[in-house]
N, C-alpha and C positions, 0 to 999 in steps of 0.2 A: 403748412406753417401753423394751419390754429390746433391742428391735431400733436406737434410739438408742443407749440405753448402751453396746451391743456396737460398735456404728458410731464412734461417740466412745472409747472406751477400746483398739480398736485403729489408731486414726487418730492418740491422742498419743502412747502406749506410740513406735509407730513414727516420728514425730518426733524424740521422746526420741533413739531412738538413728540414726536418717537423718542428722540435723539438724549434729548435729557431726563427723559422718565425710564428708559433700557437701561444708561447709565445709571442714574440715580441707584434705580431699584439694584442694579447689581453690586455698586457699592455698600446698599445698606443689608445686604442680603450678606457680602464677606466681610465685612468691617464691623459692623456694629450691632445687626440683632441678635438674639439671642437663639439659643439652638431648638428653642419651641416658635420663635417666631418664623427661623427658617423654612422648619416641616412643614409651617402651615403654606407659605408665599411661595416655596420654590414648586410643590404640586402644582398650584393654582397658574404660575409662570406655565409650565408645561403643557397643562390643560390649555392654556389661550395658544400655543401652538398646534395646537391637532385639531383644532374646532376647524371644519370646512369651511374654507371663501364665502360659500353663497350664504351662509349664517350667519356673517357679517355683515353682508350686503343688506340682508333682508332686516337683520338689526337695526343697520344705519337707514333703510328706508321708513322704517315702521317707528323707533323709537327718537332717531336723531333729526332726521328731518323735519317732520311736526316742529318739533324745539327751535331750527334755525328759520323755519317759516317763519316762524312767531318773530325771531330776534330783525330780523332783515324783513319784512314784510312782502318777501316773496314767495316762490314756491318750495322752498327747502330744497331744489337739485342745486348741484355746483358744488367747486373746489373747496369750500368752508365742511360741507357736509363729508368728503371725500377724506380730509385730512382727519378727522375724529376717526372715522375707519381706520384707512390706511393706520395711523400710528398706533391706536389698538393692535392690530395685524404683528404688525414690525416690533414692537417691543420682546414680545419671548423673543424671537432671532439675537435681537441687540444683548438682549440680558443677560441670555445663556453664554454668549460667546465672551462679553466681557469677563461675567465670572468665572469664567475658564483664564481668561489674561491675568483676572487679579490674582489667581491662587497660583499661579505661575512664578508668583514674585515671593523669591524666598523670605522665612518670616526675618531671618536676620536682617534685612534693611529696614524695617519696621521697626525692630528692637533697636537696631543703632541711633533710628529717628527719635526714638525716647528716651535714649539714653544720651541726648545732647539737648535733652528739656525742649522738645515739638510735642506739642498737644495733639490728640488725637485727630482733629481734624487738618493742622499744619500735616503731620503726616500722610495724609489722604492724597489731599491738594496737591502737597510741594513733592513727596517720594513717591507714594506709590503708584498714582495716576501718570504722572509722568515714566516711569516705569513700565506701564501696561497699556502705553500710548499706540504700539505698532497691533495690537491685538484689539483695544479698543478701536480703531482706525479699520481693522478687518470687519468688525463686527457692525460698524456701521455703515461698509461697503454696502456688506451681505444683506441690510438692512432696505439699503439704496434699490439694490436690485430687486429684492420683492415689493418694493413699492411702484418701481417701475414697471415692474413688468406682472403687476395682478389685474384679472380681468373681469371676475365675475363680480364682486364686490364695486368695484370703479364703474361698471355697468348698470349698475343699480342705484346709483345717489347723483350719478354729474350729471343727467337730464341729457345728456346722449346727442348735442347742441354744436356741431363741427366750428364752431363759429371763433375768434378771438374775441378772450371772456372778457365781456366790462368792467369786473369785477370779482372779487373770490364768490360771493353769494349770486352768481348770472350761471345760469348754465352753460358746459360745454362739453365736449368729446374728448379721449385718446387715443391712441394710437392703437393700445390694445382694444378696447370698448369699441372703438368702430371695426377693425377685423374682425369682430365677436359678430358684430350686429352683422355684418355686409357679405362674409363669405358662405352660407348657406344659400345664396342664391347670383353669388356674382359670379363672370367670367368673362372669355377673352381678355382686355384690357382692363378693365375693373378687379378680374382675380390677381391680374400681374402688377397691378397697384398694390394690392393688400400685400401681395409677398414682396414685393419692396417695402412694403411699411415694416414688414416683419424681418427684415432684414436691417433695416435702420432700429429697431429694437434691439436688435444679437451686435450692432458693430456697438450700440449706447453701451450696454454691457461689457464687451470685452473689450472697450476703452478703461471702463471704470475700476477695471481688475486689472489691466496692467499698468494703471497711473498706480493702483496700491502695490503693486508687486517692485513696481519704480521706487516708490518709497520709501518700503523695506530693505531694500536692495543696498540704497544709501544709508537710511540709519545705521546697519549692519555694516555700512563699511567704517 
């Protein structure tokens, strides 16, 4: 159970704040910058995908932790420090995939939207996000589940602490972070823990894919 809670509380924590800067950035990426502003932001998007896990990790232990030590007066591990990661992490996945949803949506509803006097932002909000709702919704599945289920990064900032956390700034463990930690040397019943852990991993996931695929299913109909 604490190895859940810790699993669930830095998988929302990092939603929380993923969630609307993947968005953001993808709306202002199709909507509103400019075509020099694009080249420069949609590389730099990219580039944060392909940066390996453990250079985040080693980011958030070296440069973010120090900082949340300081803010909370404790040792900087734990889900505070985890969620800075994590949504760093998760944003290219979120971004890319949205801005795939938004360009999906023909320009003609955009044009009708200004052509019945909606200001540029009415049309964001009220047509085209709603619009690119079932693709936004994908994207932050897809988002869910790398948050959920990354491990070397999440190993490196939560303090590796099995325990129900007091707090977001108290250290604790995940599901993946203690399989990481424990099966290089575990067996008999200790290994066939961890593979039930990791098995409660793959069912969290392919629940979360076919509540979206539920979803879809309905909107479409």
């Amino acid at each position: 159970m604490s190895l859940l809670a810790g699993s669930g509380l830095v998988t929302v924590g990092a939603l929380a704040m993923g969630v609307p800067l993947g968005v953001g950035t993808a709306v202002y990426l199709v909507e509103i910058a400019g075509k020099r502003v694009r080249k420069l932001i949609s590389p730099a998007v990219d580039l944060l995908a392909g940066i390996p896990s453990i250079i985040y990790g080693f980011f958030g232990m070296i440069i973010i932790r120090p900082f949340i030590a300081q803010l909370t007066g404790g040792l900087g591990f734990g889900a505070l420090t985890a969620w800075f990661v994590l949504a760093i992490m998760i944003v290219p996945t979120i971004t890319t995939l949205t801005i795939d949803a938004l360009n999906s949506i023909p320009m003609g509803i955009r044009e009708a939207s200004y052509a019945m006097g909606a200001t540029k932002w009415q049309t964001i909000y009220k047509v085209v996000l709603p619009a690119a709702k079932l693709g936004i919704v994908d994207a932050i599945v897809l988002g869910m589940g790398r948050a959920i289920g990354e491990t070397m990064a999440v190993l490196m900032v939560v303090g590796n602490a099995p325990v129900i956390p007091d707090s977001i700034s108290s250290p604790i463990s995940t599901l993946t972070s203690q399989i990481a930690l424990d099966m290089s040397y575990s067996s008999g019943l200790h290994r066939s823990a961890l593979f039930g852990m990791g098995v409660v991993l793959f069912i969290i996931s392919a629940a979360l894919v076919g509540i979206v695929r539920l979803i879809s299913k309905k909107k479409r109909g």
